[in-house]
KEFI-339845 format. One record per residue (C-alpha): x, y, z. Coordinates in steps of 0.02 Angstrom, whole numbers, padded with zeros to 5 digits, always signed. Layout:
REM KEFI-339845
XYZ ...
***
This chain:
REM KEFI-339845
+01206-10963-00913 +01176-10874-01094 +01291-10767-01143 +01230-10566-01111 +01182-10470-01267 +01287-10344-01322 +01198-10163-01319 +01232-09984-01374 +01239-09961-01194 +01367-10104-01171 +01487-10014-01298 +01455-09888-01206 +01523-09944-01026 +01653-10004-01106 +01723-09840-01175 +01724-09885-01357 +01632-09789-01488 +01502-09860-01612 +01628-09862-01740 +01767-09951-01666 +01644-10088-01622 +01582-10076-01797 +01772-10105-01838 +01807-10243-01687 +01638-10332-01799 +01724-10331-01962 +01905-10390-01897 +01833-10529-01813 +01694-10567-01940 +01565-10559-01817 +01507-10500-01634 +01603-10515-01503 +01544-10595-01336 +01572-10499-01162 +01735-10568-01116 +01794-10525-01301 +01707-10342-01261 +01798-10325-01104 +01985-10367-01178 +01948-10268-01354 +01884-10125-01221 +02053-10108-01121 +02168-10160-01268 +02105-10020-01383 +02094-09891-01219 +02197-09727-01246 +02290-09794-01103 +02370-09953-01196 +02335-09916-01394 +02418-09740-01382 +02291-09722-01518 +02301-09525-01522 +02464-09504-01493 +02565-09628-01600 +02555-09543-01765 +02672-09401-01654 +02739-09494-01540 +02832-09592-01688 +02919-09442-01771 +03038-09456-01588 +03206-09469-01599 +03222-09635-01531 +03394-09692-01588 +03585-09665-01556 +03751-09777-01524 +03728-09794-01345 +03534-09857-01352 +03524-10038-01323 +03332-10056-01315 +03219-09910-01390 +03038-09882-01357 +02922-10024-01365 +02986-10144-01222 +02940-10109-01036 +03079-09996-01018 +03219-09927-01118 +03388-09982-01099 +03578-09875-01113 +03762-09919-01112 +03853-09837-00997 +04007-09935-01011 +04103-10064-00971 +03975-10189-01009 +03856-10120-00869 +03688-10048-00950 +03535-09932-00871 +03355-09976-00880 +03238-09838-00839 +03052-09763-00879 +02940-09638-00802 +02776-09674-00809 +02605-09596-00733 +02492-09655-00607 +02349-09493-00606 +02205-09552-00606 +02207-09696-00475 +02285-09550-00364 +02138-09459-00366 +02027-09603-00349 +02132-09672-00206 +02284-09551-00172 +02376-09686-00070 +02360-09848-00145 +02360-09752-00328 +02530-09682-00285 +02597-09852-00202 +02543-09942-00358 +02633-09834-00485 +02779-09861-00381 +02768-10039-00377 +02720-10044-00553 +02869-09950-00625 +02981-10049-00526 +02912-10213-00626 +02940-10123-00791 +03113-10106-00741 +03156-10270-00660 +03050-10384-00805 +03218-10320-00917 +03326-10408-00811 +03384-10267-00720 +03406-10252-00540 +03324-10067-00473 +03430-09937-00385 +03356-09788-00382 +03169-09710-00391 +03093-09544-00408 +02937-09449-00438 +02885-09290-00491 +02702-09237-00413 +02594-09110-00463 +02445-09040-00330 +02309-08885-00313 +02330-08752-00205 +02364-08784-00034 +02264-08632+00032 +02169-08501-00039 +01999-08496-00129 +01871-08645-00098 +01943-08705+00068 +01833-08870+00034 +01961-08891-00136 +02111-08830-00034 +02091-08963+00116 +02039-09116-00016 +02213-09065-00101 +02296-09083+00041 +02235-09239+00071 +02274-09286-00088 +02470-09246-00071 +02468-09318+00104 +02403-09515+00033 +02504-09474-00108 +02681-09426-00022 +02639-09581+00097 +02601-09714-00033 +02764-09672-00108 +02845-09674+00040 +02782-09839+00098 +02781-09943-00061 +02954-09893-00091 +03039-09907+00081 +02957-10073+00113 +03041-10129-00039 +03207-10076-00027 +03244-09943-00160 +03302-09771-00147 +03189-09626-00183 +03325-09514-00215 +03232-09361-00317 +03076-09276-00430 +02977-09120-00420 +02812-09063-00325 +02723-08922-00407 +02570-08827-00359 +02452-08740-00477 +02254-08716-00475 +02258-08834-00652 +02293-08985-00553 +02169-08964-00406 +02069-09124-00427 +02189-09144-00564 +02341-09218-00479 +02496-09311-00591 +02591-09425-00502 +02737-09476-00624 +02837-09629-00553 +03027-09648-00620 +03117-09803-00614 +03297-09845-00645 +03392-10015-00633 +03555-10068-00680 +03580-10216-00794 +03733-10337-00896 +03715-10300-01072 +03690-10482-01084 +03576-10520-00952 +03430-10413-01039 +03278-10476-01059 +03125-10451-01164 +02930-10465-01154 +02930-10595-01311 +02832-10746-01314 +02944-10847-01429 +02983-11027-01467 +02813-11130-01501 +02747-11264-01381 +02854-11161-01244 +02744-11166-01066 +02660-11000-01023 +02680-10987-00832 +02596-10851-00704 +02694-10798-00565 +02685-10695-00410 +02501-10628-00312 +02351-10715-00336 +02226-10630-00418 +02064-10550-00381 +01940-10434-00428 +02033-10280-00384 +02098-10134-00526 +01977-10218-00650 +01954-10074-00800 +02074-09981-00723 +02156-09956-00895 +01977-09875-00965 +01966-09786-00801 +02132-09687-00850 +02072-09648-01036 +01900-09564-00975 +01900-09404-00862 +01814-09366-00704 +01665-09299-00646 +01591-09261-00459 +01553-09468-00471 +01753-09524-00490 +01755-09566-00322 +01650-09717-00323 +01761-09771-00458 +01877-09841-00316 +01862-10038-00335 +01958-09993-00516 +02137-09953-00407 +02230-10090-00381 +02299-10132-00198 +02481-10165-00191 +02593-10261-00072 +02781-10185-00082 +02844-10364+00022 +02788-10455-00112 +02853-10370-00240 +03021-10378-00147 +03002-10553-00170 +02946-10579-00364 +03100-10442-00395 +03231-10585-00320 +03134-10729-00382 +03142-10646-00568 +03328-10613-00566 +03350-10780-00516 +03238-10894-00630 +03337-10760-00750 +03504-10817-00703 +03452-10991-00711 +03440-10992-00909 +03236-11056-00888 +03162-10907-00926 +03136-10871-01122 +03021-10701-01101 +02948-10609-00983 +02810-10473-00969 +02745-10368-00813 +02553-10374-00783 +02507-10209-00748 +02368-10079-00857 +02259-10226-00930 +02320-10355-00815 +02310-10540-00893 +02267-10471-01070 +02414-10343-01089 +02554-10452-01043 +02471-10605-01149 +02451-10503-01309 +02592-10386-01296 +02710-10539-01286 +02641-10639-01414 +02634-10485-01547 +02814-10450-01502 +02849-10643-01547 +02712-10655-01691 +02664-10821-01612 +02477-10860-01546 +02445-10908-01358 +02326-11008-01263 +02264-10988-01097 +02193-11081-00981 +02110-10970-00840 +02056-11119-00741 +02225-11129-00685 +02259-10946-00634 +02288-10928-00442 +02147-10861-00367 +02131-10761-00209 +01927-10739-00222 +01798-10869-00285 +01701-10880-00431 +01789-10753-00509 +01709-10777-00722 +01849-10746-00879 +01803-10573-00905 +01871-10521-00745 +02023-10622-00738 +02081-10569-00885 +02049-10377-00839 +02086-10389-00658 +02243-10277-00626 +02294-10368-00458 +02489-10297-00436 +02649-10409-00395 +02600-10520-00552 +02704-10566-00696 +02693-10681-00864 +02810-10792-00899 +02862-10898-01063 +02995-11040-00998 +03106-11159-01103 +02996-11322-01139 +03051-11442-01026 +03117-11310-00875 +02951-11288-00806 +02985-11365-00642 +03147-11249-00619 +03054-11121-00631 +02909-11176-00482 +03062-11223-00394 +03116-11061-00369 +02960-10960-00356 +02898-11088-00221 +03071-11080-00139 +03012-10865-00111 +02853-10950-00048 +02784-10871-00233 +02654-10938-00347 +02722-11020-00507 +02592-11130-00614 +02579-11163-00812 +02426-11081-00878 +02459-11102-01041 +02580-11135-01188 +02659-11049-01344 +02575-11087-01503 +02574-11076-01711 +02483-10907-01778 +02412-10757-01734 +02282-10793-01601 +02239-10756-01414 +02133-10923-01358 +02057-10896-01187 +01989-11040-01083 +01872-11061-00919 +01810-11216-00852 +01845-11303-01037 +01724-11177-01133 +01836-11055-01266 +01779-10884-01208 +01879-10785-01315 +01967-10820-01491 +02035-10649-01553 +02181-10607-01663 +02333-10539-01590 +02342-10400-01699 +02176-10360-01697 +02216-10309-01516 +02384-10215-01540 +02436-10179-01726 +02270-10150-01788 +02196-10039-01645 +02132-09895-01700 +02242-09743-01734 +02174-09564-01743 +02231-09403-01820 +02146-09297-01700 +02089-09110-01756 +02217-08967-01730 +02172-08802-01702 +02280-08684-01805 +02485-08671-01761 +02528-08517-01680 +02727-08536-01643 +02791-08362-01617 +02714-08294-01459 +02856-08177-01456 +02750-08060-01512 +02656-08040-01368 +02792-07934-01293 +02833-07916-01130 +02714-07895-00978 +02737-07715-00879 +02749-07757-00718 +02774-07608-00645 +02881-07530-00512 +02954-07646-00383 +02920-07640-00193 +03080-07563-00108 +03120-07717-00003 +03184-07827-00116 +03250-07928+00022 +03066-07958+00074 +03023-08006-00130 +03161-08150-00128 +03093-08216+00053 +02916-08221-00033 +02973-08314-00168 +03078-08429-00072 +02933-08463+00031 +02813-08500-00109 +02761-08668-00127 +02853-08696-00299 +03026-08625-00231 +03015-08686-00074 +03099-08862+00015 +03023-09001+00012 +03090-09086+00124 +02935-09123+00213 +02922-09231+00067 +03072-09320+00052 +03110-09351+00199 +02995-09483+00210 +03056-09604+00071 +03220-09683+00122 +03342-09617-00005 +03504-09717+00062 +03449-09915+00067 +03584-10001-00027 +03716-09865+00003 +03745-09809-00160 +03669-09628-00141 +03788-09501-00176 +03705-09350-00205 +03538-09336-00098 +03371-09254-00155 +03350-09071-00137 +03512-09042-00279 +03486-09014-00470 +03504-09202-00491 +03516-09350-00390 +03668-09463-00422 +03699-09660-00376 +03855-09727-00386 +03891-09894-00513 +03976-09996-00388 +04130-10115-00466 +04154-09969-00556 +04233-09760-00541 +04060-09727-00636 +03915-09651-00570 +03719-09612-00635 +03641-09433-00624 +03441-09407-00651 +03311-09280-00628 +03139-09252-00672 +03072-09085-00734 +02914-08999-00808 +02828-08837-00820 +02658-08823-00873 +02666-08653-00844 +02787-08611-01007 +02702-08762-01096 +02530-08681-01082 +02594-08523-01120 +02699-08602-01286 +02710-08781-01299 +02835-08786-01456 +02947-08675-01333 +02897-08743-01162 +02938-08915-01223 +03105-08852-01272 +03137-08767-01113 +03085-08906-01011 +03243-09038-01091 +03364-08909-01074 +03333-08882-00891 +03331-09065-00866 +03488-09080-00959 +03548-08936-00855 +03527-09017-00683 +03603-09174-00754 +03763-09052-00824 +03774-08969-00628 +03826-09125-00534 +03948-09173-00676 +03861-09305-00772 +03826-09294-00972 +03683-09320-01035 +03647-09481-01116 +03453-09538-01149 +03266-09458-01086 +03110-09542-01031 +02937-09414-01022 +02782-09432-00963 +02672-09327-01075 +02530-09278-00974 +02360-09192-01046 +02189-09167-01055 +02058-09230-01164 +02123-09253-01339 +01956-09242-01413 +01978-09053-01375 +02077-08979-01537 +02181-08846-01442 +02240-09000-01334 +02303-09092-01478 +02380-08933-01554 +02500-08919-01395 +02544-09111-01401 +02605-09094-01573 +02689-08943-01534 +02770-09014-01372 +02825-09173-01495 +02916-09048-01604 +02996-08960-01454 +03034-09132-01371 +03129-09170-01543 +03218-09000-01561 +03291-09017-01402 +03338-09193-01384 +03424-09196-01552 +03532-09041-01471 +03585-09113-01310 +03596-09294-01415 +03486-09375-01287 +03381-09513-01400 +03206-09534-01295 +03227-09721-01240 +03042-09760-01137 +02885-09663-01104 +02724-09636-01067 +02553-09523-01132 +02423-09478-01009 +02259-09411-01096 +02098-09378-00999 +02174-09267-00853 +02027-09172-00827 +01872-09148-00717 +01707-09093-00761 +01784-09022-00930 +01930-08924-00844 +02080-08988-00879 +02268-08988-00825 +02394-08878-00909 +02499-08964-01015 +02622-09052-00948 +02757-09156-01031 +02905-09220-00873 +03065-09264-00938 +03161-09405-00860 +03344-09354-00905 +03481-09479-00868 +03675-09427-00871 +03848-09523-00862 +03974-09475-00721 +04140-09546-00762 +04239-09513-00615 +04124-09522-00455 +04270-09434-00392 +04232-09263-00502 +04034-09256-00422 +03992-09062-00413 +03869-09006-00267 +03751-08849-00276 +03817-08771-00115 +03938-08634-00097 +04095-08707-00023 +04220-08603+00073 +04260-08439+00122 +04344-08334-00010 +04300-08437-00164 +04263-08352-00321 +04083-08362-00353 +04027-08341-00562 +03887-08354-00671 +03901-08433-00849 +03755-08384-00958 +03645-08219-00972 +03524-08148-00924 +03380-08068-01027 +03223-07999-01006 +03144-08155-00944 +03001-08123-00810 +02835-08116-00895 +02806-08309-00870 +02882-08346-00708 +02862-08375-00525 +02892-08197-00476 +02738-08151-00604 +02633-08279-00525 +02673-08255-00345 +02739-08056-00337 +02644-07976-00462 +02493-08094-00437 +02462-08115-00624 +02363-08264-00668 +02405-08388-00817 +02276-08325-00913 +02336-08144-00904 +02519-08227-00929 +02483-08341-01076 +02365-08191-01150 +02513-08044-01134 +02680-08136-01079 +02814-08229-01172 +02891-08372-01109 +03088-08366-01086 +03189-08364-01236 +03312-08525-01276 +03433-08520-01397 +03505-08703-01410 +03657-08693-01447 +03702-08563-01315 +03629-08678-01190 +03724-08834-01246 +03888-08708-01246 +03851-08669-01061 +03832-08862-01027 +03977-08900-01110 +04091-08780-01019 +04000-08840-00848 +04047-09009-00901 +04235-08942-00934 +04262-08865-00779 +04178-09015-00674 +04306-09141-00790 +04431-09031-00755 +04424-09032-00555 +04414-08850-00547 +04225-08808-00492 +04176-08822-00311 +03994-08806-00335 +03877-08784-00476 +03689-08723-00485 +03557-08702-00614 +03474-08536-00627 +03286-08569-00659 +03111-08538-00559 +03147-08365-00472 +03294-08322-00567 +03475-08288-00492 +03440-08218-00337 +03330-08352-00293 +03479-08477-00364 +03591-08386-00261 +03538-08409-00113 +03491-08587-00117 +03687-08595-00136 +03724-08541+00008 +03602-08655+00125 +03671-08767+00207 +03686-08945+00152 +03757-09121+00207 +03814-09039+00389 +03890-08894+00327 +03843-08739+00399 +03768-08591+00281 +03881-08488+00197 +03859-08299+00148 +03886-08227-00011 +03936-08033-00082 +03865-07981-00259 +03898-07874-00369 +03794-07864-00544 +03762-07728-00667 +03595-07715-00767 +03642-07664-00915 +03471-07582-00924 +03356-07731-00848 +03238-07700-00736 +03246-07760-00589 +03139-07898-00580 +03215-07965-00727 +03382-07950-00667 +03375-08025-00506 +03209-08150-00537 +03183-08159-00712 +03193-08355-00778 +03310-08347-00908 +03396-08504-00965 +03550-08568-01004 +03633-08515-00829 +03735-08596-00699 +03812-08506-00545 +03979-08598-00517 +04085-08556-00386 +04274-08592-00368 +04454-08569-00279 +04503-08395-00312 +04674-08455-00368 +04607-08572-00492 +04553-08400-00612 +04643-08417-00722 +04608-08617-00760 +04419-08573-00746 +04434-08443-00898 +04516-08554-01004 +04425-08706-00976 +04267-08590-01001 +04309-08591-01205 +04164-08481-01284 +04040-08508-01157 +03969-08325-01072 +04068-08310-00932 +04078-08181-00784 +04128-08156-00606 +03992-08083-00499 +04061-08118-00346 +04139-08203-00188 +04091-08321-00050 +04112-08215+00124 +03991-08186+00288 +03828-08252+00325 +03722-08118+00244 +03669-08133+00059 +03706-07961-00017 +03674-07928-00192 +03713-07756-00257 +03633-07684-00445 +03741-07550-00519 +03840-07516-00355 +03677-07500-00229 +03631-07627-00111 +03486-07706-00166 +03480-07865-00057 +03553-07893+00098 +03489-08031+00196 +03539-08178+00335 +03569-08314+00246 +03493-08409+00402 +03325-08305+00387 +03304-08352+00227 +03323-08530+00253 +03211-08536+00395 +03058-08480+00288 +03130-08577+00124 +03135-08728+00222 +02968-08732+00332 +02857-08632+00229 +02772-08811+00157 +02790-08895+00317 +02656-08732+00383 +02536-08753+00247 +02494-08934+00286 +02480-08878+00456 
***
């Protein structure tokens, strides 16, 4: 059969430009064939070259004495201690969960999981943080296919992680009208690792054997990695044969038979095949290595017939890995992938140079490079529109008088779909397979304990493209110190980040603009709370039909409990216990959820007039520090972060009840020191935690505290919520009612 011509309209499919295949011409010294096409098309993609984002994403703070692997492996590795190391990443999974909302969100699952496991580390915990349209309200057509949407999406999660045995212990769900046909489904992973059992995705030591392991593979996921550097338009759908299908048993299976042809001292590299499939893990290993490979596709497992090179090498079948073996071990290694009734064949071997050889049926179909495909990908500078940093200037919004029943504001609010529980959704992942859960989702941060050890791990996702959109230099800022916040509430330090940066087109200037300014924010902040950013991920292209998603950078923080012992809850405790907030609180309620969801503004009239809350750095890392005091010291019986809705929306999820223990009431007493207020009681300023504490531990409390802000608003008594302003009651609600429609509110809409 002769070989197709390449056309403009070829190039074209492929989601290159004319001049990188002008430039793919003059690195190879002539035209590439189809199969060549095909792996220059998903090696270059946005997806896997980064190619607009690495001249920022570089200027990251990426370093710092506990890192053990930075950026640049399949997932970034800590020290916690001891020996014992953390391997974690979040990565996104959007646009196959649009496509296909339940296999795309199974997949990203399953794929993050590999990421984690190919460094030698053995996953314990998983979470996601999910972002959806409206689930009522305007175009009912929109509304119902977003609840669909969330529904496959909640499920896949569910399934693909249940089935294979890890906890999904935490994340985020979000609604706004930006992600309605928009959605982001970022998938954490975190796994727990001897500092020298790591492994790497390296294809050293020529003339070793290049072995495939795992699924067989077929013509499923093929271009998916082009697929998630375009965006959509009304024809995405049909765009379904490019998600992969995933099979969570098997992956069970490939996770033990990893660790052990790890153990076994066979194994010399190893490289997940996920965005690019065959082509990915092959070139990323042997760039890592600088060595050449060749490949023989002949002998790849197949599961469908007369499958040609071109999709072989771009299928994105899950459940797959790469493997380069110690010459002479091969048979070790089939030993034990056939002993977990796995696939394990040599398909190729290690070689001298710099150059990817593909071959099917004995004909070379591809001779390319390596760094044609990674180093030498193109890398753009995108247009800017102008800086504009200070939106302070935009004052604050008038929002005008209050309604009298404030009580009835804070049951709104906590029945809005960004305040409200979600359990619906967590519920159905299993968060306690392999018992080492010890804070459950719903808190600031969830926690798993480091068995062997006293030690335990915190994490927590956060984002909000709300305050990015508004101002991404300050958004970006606000976003790591709440994550760092959630971390500081259960007791843990901060250590090390992961993000998922997560925009629209970055062929749009103003796009780009807020990207670099999020990258300065990102680096602001994590240089403050010392948290190096260890693994990521950039997802360009969120958009349909030219509208795209606010932006939204999610931070993956990760923190260090010492003493599993000194855990801090969010729920108020006992009767009588002194109840405090550490932090201020500003005029902070221009950008926030009571805007949105009391005064009915809309971004637009938000990010045109408001001003996102204002963070000063080092008053948020004193507030952290003295949380982190108190929590050391044994004195705090709960802590809580203060952030969408404010305090009174913070104080109340304190008292709900948690882990069997009834709900508690609570007696406050604040003064506004001439706040409205809206901005007393729901305004979303940072750097506050409501801690609450035995009464006769005062004294300890103060002078642990150091120079932190630090005041006593009230006690822990009844089962009413009553907040007082100045001396007059200004809330006084059952703590019961306002659980009821906190907790069921999301369970109604999907009704």
């Amino acid at each position: 059969m002769s070989e197709p011509t390449i056309t403009s309209e070829t190039i074209e499919q492929h989601n290159l430009t004319t001049e990188e295949y002008a430039r793919i011409c003059e690195l190879l010294g002539r035209e590439p064939n189809l199969t060549e096409l095909g792996v220059f098309s998903v090696m270059w993609s946005e997806h896997c070259s980064y190619k607009s984002s690495r001249v920022h994403l570089k200027r990251l703070p990426t370093r710092g004495p506990r890192v053990i692997v930075p950026p640049g492996e399949n997932a970034g590795v800590v020290d916690i201690g001891d020996d014992w190391c953390v391997a974690f990443k979040v990565e996104s999974h959007n646009h196959p969960s649009f496509i296909e909302p339940f296999q795309g969100a199974a997949t990203g699952v399953g794929g993050i999981l590999r990421d984690v496991f190919t460094m030698g580390a053995r996953p314990v915990a998983a979470m996601n943080s999910l972002r959806f349209g409206p689930l009522s309200g305007g175009d009912e057509k929109v509304a119902n296919r977003n609840k669909s949407i969330l529904k496959g999406c909640v499920s896949g999660i569910g399934h693909y992680g249940n089935c294979f045995g890890v906890p999904t212990i935490g994340g985020e769900v979000v609604f706004d009208d930006s992600y309605s046909l928009n959605p982001l489904v970022n998938a954490f992973a975190l796994g727990l690792v001897r500092q020298d059992q790591i492994f790497f995705g390296k294809a050293s030591g020529i003339g070793n054997p290049v072995m495939y392991v795992g699924a067989k593979t077929g013509r499923d996921g093929i271009h998916g990695a082009t697929m998630a550097s375009a965006e959509f338009d009304e024809e995405a759908l049909e765009k379904r044969p490019t998600v992969q299908v995933g099979d969570p048993f098997l992956e069970k299976l490939l996770l033990e038979a990893c660790l052990e042809a790890m153990r076994s001292g066979a194994i010399e590299g190893i490289q997940d095949m996920g965005a690019a499939g065959l082509t990915s893990s092959s070139v990323e290993m042997a760039a890592r290595a600088g060595t050449g490979l060749e490949i023989d596709l002949t002998l790849v497992p197949q599961r469908e017939t007369g499958m040609t090179a071109y999709e072989m090498l771009l299928s994105e079948s899950q459940e797959r890995m790469l493997i380069v073996a110690r010459r002479g071990r091969e048979k070790e290694v089939v030993e034990i992938f056939n002993k977990w009734d796995l696939d394990a064949v040599v398909i190729g071997k290690v070689v001298e140079g710099d150059r990817l050889k593909i071959i099917h049926n004995g004909k070379l179909e591809a001779d390319l490079p390596v760094l044609a495909l990674t180093d030498e990908a193109p890398k753009y500078e995108r247009e800017m529109s102008p800086k504009v940093r200070d939106k302070k200037a935009a004052g604050k919004l008038d929002l005008g008088q209050l309604d009298a029943d404030l009580g009835g504001v804070l049951r709104t609010l906590l029945a809005s779909p960004n305040i409200c529980s979600k359990h619906w959704v967590y519920e159905q992942y299993d968060s306690m397979v392999r018992t080492n859960t010890a804070v459950l989702p719903g808190a600031d941060a969830a926690v798993i304990r480091v068995k062997e050890t006293r030690r335990a791990i915190a994490m927590c996702l956060d984002g909000n493209g709300r305050y990015v959109g508004v101002n991404a230099f300050e958004g970006a800022k606000l976003t790591v110190a709440e994550a760092a916040r959630n971390v500081v509430c259960v007791g843990a330090k901060p250590i090390a980040i992961t993000n998922c940066l997560n925009f629209a087109s970055p062929e749009r200037p103003e796009v780009m603009r807020s990207f670099a300014d999020v990258i300065d924010g990102l680096i602001e902040a994590c240089e403050t709370f010392e948290t190096p950013v260890v693994s990521g991920n950039v997802s360009f292209y969120n958009e349909t039909d030219g509208r795209g998603i606010l932006p939204t950078p999610v931070i993956g923080m990760v923190g260090v409990v010492e003493d599993v012992r000194k855990l801090v809850t969010q729920g108020f405790k006992a009767e009588g216990d002194v109840i405090a907030l550490l932090g201020e609180t500003r005029d902070d309620v221009s950008v926030s959820e009571f805007a949105a969801t009391i005064a009915g503004l809309s971004f637009d009239e938000m990010a045109a007039k408001g001003a996102v809350p204002e963070l000063d750095l080092t008053l948020e890392k004193r507030v952290q520090d003295a949380c982190l005091r108190l929590a050391d010291e044994s004195l705090l019986k709960s802590a809580h972060d203060c952030s969408d809705g404010g305090l009174a929306v913070a104080l109340a999820e304190s008292c709900f009840s948690s882990l069997g223990r009834e709900a508690v009431g609570a007696e406050i007493s604040l003064e506004a020191n001439g706040l409205s207020e809206a901005a007393l009681l729901f305004g979303e300023t940072p750097s506050r935690i409501i801690i609450s504490f035995a009464a006769d531990r005062l004294g300890d409390v103060e002078k642990a505290v150091g120079d932190a802000p630090f005041k006593v608003i009230g006690k822990v008594t009844g089962t009413n919520l009553k907040v007082s302003v100045d001396g007059a009651v200004a809330i006084n609600e059952a703590v019961s009612e306002l659980e009821s429609g906190w907790k069921n509110s999301l369970e109604k809409e999907l009704e």
